[in-house]
Structure formats: structure tokens, C-alpha cells
C-alpha positions in Angstrom: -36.0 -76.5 -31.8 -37.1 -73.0 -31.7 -36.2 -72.2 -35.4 -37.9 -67.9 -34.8 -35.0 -67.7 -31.6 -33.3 -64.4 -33.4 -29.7 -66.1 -32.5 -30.3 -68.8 -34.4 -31.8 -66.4 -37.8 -28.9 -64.4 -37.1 -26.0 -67.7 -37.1 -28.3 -68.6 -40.4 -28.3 -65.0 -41.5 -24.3 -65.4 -41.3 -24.2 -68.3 -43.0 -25.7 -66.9 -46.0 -23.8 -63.6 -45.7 -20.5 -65.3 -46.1 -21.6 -68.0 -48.6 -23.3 -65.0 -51.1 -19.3 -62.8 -50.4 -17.9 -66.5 -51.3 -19.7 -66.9 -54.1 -19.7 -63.1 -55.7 -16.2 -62.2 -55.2 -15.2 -65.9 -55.9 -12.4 -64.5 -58.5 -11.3 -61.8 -55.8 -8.5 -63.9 -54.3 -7.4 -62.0 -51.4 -10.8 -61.8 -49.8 -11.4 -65.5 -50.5 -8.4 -66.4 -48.6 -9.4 -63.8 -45.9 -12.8 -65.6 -45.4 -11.2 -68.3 -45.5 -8.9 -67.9 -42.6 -12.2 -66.5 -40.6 -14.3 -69.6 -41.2 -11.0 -71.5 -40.5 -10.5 -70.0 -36.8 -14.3 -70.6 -36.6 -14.3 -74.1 -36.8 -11.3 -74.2 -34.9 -12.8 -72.7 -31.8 -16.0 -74.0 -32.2 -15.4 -76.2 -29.1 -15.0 -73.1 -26.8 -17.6 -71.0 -28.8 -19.6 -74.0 -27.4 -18.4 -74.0 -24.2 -19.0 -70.5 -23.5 -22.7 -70.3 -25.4 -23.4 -73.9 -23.2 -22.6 -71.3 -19.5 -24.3 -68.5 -21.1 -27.6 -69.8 -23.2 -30.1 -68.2 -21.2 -28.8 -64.6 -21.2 -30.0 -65.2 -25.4 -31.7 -68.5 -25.9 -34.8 -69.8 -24.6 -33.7 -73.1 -23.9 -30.2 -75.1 -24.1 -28.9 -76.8 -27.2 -25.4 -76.7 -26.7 -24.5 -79.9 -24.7 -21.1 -80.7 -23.6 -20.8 -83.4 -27.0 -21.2 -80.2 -29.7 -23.5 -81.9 -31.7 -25.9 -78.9 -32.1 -22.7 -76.3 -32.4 -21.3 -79.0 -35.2 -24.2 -79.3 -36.8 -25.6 -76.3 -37.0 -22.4 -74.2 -36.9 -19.6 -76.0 -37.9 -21.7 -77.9 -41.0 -22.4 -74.6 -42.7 -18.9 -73.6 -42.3 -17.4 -76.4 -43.6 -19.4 -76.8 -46.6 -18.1 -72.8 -47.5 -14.8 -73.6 -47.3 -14.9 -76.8 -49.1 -16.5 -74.1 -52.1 -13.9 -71.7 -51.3 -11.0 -74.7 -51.8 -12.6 -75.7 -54.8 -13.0 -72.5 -56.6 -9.4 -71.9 -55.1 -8.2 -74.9 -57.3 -10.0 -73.5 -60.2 -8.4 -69.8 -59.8 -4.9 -71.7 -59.5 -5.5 -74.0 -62.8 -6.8 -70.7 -65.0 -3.7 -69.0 -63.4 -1.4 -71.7 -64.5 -3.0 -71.7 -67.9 -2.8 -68.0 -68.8 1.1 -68.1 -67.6 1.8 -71.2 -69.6 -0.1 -69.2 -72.7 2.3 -66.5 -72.2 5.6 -68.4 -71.8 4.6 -70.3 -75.1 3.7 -66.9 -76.9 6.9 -65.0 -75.6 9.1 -68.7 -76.8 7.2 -68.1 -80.2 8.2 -64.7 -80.4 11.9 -65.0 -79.3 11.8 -68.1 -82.1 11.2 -65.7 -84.8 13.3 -62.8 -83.9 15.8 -65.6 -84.1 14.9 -66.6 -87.6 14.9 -62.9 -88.5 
């Protein structure tokens, strides 16, 4: 493997990219879903992305990694991909709970209110 081919520091390049926008804007909500639906479609068309690069590898790459199995596109695309959205579902799960525990704060504050306008 040919680690200084400037596809593959651009696909690791990418990788980085989208894990440093997961990670910085992990409380921005909207965008974390958004990358998540574009690493979703990713993975899902990874077979054909490996198809096509497999007909096509010498017009970029010096040699042929993508065999008709996609271990090299699963392992070196996929993997990567898969371990930002397993971040992204996790941090997900954590927006959700603090979301649930700031509207559960609320309705116990507004019930504590209405309590003592009753008592009034």
C-alpha cells in the first residue's frame, strides 16, 4: 500500500474533516443529523463507490486495491465512517437525555409554581 497516493491522503483527509465538524459542532443538532445522513448514504453505496473506483483505479491510483470482495473500500472507507456515526449516535443520545432533563426541570418548576399560586 502506497500510503503518499494523494487519493488515499485525500479519503484520510475526509475522514478527519468530518470527524473534527462531528466533534465541534457536536451540540449543533441539525448539522449532526445532516452528516449523519451523508455518512449514512456513504456506507450505503459503498458497494458501487467500489465498483466504479475497481473499473476506474488507474485513471487515479497507481495500482488496484479495490477487489470485487470490498475489503480495502470496507476497511479503509467504510471503517472510518462507521466509527463517526457510532460518535454522532452517541453524542445524539446524550443531546436527547440533557433535552429530556431540562424539559422535565421545567415542567417541575412550572408544577411548583402553579402549586403556589394555588395556595395563594
Amino acid at each position: 500500500m502506497n500510503w503518499t497516493e494523494p487519493w488515499l491522503r485525500a479519503l484520510m483527509g475526509f475522514h478527519c474533516l468530518l470527524f473534527l465538524v462531528a466533534i465541534v459542532w457536536r451540540k449543533n443538532v441539525d448539522l449532526q443529523m445532516a452528516v449523519l445522513g451523508v455518512v449514512s448514504i456513504l456506507v450505503f453505496c459503498s458497494e458501487q463507490i467500489n465498483a466504479l473506483a475497481g473499473e476506474n483505479w488507474h485513471s487515479f491510483s497507481t495500482q488496484n486495491y479495490f477487489d470485487e470482495h470490498g475489503a480495502f473500500a470496507g476497511a479503509l472507507f467504510c471503517a472510518p465512517l462507521l466509527c463517526i456515526a457510532f460518535f454522532q449516535l452517541i453524542n445524539l443520545l446524550v443531546l436527547a437525555g440533557s433535552a429530556l432533563i431540562t424539559a422535565k426541570r421545567l415542567q417541575l418548576s412550572k408544577k411548583i409554581s402553579d402549586d403556589k399560586k394555588k395556595k395563594k
